[in-house]
N, C-alpha and C positions, 0 to 999 in steps of 0.2 A: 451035475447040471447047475447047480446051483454058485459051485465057487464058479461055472461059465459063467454065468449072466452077472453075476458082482463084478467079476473082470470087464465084462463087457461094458457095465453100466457104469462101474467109478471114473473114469475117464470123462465119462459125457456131465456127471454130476459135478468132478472137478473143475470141467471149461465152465458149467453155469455158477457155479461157487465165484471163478476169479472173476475180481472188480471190474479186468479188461472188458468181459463179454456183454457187458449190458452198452458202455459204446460203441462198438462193433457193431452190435447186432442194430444201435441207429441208425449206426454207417448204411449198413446192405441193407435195414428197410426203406432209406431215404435214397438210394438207389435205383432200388427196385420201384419204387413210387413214382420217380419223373422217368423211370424208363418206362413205363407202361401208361404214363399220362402224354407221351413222346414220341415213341417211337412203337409203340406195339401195334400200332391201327385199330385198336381202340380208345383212343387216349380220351374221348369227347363223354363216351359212355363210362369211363372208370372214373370221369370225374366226376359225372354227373351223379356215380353212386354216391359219394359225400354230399354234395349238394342238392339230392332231391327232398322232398319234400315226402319222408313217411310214414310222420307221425302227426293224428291231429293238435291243433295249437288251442283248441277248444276248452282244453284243462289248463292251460298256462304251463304247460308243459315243453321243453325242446322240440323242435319238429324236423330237424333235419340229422341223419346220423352224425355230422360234424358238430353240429351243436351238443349233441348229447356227450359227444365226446371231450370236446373242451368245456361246457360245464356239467358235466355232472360227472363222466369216469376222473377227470382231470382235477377233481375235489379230493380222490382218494389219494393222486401222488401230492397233492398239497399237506392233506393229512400224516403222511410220511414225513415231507420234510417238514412241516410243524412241531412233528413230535422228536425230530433228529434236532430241530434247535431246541426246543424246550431242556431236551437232556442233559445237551452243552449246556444251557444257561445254568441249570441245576446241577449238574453234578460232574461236568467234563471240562472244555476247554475255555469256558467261556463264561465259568460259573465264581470266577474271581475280576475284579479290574486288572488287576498286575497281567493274568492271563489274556483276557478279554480287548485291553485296549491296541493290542498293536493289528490283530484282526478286524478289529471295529475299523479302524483306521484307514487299514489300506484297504477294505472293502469300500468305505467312504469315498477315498480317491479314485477308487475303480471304478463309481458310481457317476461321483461326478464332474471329470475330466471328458470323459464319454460323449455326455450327455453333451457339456459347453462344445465341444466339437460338433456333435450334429447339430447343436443351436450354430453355431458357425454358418456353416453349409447350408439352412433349413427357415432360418428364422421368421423369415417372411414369404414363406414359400405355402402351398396346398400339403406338403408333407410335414410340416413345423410340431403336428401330434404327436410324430413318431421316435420322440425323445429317450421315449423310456427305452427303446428297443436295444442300443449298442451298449446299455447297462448294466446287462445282465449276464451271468456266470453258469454254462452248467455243472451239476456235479458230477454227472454221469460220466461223461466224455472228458474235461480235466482230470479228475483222478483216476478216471481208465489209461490214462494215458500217461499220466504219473508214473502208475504201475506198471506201463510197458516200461519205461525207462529207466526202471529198478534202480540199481543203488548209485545210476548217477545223480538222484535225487536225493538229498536225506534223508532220513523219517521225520524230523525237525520239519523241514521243508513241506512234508506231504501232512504232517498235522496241523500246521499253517495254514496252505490250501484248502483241505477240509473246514477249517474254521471259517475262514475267507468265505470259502461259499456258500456254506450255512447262511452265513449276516449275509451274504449277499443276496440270499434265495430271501431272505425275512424283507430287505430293503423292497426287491424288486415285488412283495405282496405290500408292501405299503406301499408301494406308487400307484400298481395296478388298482389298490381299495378307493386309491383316493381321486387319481387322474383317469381312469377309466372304465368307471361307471358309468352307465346309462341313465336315461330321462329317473330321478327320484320318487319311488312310489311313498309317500310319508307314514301309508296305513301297515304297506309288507315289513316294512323297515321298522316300524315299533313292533311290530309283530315278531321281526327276526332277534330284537335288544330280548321284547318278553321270554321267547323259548331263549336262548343264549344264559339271562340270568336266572331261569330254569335246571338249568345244566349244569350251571357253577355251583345251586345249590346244593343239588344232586351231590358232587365231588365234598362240599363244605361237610353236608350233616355226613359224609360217609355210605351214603346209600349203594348197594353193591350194585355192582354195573349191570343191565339186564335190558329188560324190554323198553320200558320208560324213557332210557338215553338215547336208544334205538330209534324210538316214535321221536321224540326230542330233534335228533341228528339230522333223520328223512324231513324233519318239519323245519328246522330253521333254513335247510338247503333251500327247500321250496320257500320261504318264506325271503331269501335270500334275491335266490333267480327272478322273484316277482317285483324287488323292490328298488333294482336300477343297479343295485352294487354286483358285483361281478359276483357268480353263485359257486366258483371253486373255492374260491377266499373260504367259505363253510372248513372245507379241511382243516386249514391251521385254525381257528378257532376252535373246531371243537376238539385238537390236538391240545390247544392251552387250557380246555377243560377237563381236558383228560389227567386223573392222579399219575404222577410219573410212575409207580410202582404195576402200575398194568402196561402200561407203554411198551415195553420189553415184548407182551405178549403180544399185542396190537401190530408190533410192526413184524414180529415172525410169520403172522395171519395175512397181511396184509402185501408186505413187498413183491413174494412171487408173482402177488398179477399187479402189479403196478412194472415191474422191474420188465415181466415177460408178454404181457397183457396189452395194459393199457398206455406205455410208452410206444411198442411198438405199433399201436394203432394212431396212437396219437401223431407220428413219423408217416404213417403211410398215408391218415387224410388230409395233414398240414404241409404234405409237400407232391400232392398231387396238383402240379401246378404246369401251364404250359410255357414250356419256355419263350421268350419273344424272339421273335425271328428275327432281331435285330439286337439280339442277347449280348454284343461286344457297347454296341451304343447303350444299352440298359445302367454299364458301368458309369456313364459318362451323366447322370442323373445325378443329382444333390442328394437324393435319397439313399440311392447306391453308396455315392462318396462318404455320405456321412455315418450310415449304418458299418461302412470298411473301415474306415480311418476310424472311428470311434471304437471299433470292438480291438483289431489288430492294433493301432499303435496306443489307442488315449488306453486302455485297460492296464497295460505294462507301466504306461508313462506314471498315471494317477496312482496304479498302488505303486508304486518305486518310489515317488516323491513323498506321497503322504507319509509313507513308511523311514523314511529317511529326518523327515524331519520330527517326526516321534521319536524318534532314537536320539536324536541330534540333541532333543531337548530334555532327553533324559527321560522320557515317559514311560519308554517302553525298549524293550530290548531284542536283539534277534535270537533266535531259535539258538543249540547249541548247535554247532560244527556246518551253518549255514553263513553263507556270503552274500553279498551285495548283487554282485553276478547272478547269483540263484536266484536272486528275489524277484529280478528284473525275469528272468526264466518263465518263476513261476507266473508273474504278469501275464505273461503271451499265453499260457494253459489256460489263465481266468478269462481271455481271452475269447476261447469258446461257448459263443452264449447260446447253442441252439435251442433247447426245449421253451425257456424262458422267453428270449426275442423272438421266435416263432408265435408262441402266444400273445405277447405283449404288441405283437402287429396284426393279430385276427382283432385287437379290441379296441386298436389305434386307426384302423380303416377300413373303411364298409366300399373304399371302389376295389374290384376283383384286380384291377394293372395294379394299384400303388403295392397290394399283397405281395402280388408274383414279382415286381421290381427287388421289395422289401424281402422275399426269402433268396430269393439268387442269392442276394447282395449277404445274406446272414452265412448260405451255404457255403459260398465262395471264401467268407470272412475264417470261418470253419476249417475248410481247407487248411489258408492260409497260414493260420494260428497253430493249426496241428504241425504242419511240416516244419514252418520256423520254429516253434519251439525244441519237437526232436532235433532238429541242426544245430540250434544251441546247446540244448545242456550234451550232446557229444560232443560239442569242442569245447565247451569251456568247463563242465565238470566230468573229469575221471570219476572212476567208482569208486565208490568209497567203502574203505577197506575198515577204518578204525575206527568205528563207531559201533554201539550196541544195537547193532541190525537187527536183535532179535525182540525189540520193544515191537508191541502191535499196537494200531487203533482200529477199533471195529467201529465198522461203519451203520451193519446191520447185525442183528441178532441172533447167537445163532443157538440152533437147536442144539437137539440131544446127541447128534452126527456130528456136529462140528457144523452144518449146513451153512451157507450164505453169507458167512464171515470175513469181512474183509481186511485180510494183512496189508498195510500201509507200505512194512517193510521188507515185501518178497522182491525177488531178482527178477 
């Protein structure tokens, strides 16, 4: 009975182990979200579940489950990728210059070729906030997607990309800390510096990690949420207080319900949205055009060029057994910026249209990004046969199983 159920069970452990299944599973929650905000005949009441109001605001607390969702669970994948860069900085890909700069770089271009396009389109317009949104890069769903397209990809290539996103993920918390905060509370805001240089202590004298950082953590969040600055930003902070030598453990505890949890809730209330009934005209909005053209073509353009002229100047060099061709590729994957531009437009606009314009316009961009890319790297890289396929980068940590480990370089 027993070797039944291992049979039965390795299978389903496998699909949640591969890096594929955490894009996927956005895909069909972000499906199943505007089909039932849409078309189910309740769509007025399933949205209303995100937006009612069911918590009191009395404590200075979240009051609406989307609120609670994008600041307070959405701190915890901040804390993941906080502590996924910190790694790099220390001890991985990103933890030398030589290593470091040609990822710095073309995340750079990715950043801000993007943006100058949706200033283009936007500049003087009622959505001109919404800059940051075509910026951004997911990991999720690029390197899910990487690893569908197995060894037409390099491993060079997909350790690239993972870096890339990383600085991208770090870029796009310094715009959100700095360009989208709210009205400045000056008393929460010393309040959040005092617990923060608290925490750092804690790490400095070596104090073992326990209740103290715990009260610390739940106290600068709140202290965070009440002081105008965006209260996810709490995660990576207290990932850069975190000793890297627990970090290992922290994100084994951590990423199942980030990866299973709180992404997929984060997909189902961030795109409960009703489509306009004039959904072809919606494209034809500056907002639209410049969220599309910004993520689809400036992402590939910006890091292609940056990347290029790095190399040109001798700064930095490409991966081994990676091409020009590829780089451009992997542009259009960086391409994908749903978690991030979903967020970065709940906090760029408070009217409920400019939202719903702004997520078509990301989801559509999504689409677009994924299909053109698989159509390129199948015609323009064959698989590749001659290289040492059997180099890994783990993404995430994995247990005593083998658990949750991400091979960069599977088929």
């Amino acid at each position: 009975m027993e070797r039944i159920l291992k049979r039965a069970i390795d299978p389903l452990r496998i699909l949640i182990n591969d890096s594929r299944f955490t894009g996927v599973m956005l895909i069909v929650c972000t499906v199943l979200s505007i089909f039932l905000a849409n078309f189910s005949g309740f769509g007025a009441a399933y949205k209303n579940l995100w937006d009612m109001e069911w918590f009191t605001a009395h404590f200075h607390l979240p009051d609406t489950l989307l609120s609670w969702i994008n600041n307070y669970l959405m701190a915890f994948f901040f804390l993941m990728a906080g502590m996924e860069i910190k790694r790099e900085l220390v001890t991985g890909e990103l933890s030398s210059f030589k290593k470091a700069v040609l990822p710095f770089g073309a995340a750079l271009g990715g950043m801000i070729v993007p943006a100058l396009i949706f200033a283009y389109f936007n500049l003087h317009t009622h959505y001109s906030k919404g800059w940051g949104i075509p910026t951004a890069t997911d990991i999720a769903f690029s390197v899910g997607i990487a690893s569908i397209l197995g060894k037409r990809v390099p491993v060079g290539l997909k350790i690239l990309l993972m870096a890339l996103a990383i600085i991208d993920d770090l870029g796009a918390i310094v715009v959100i800390a700095l360009f989208y905060g709210g009205h400045i509370n000056m008393v929460f805001l010393g309040i959040s510096v005092a617990l923060y240089l608290w925490l750092i202590g804690c790490t400095y004298f070596k104090l073992k990690f326990g209740v103290v950082q715990i009260v610390l953590c739940f106290g600068l969040w709140f202290a965070l949420f009440n002081s105008g600055v965006e209260a996810s930003i709490a995660g990576v902070l207290i990932a850069f207080a975190t000793p890297v030598g627990i970090l290992p453990e922290f994100e084994k505890y951590i990423h199942r319900y980030v990866n299973f949890l709180i992404l997929p809730l984060f997909a189902f209330a961030n795109t409960a949205i009703l489509l306009p009934s004039n959904i072809m005209g919606s494209f034809g909005s500056t907002l639209s055009l410049g969220i599309m053209v910004g993520l689809v073509l400036g992402k590939p353009i910006g890091i292609f060029l940056f990347s290029r002229v790095l190399v040109a100047l001798k700064i930095a060099s490409l991966p081994r057994n990676v091409n020009w061709k590829q780089v451009f590729g992997m542009g259009a994957l960086a391409g994908i910026g749903f978690t991030m531009s979903i967020f970065t437009t709940m906090l760029a606009f408070k009217t409920e249209a400019f939202r719903d314009i702004a997520k078509v316009a990301i989801l559509s961009s999504v689409l677009v990004s994924l299909v053109f890319s698989m159509i390129y790297f199948y015609l323009t890289s064959p698989k590749v046969q001659h290289e040492h396929e059997a180099a890994k980068v783990v993404k995430q940590p994995a247990d005593a199983d083998g658990e949750f480990a991400l091979n960069l370089s599977e088929a």
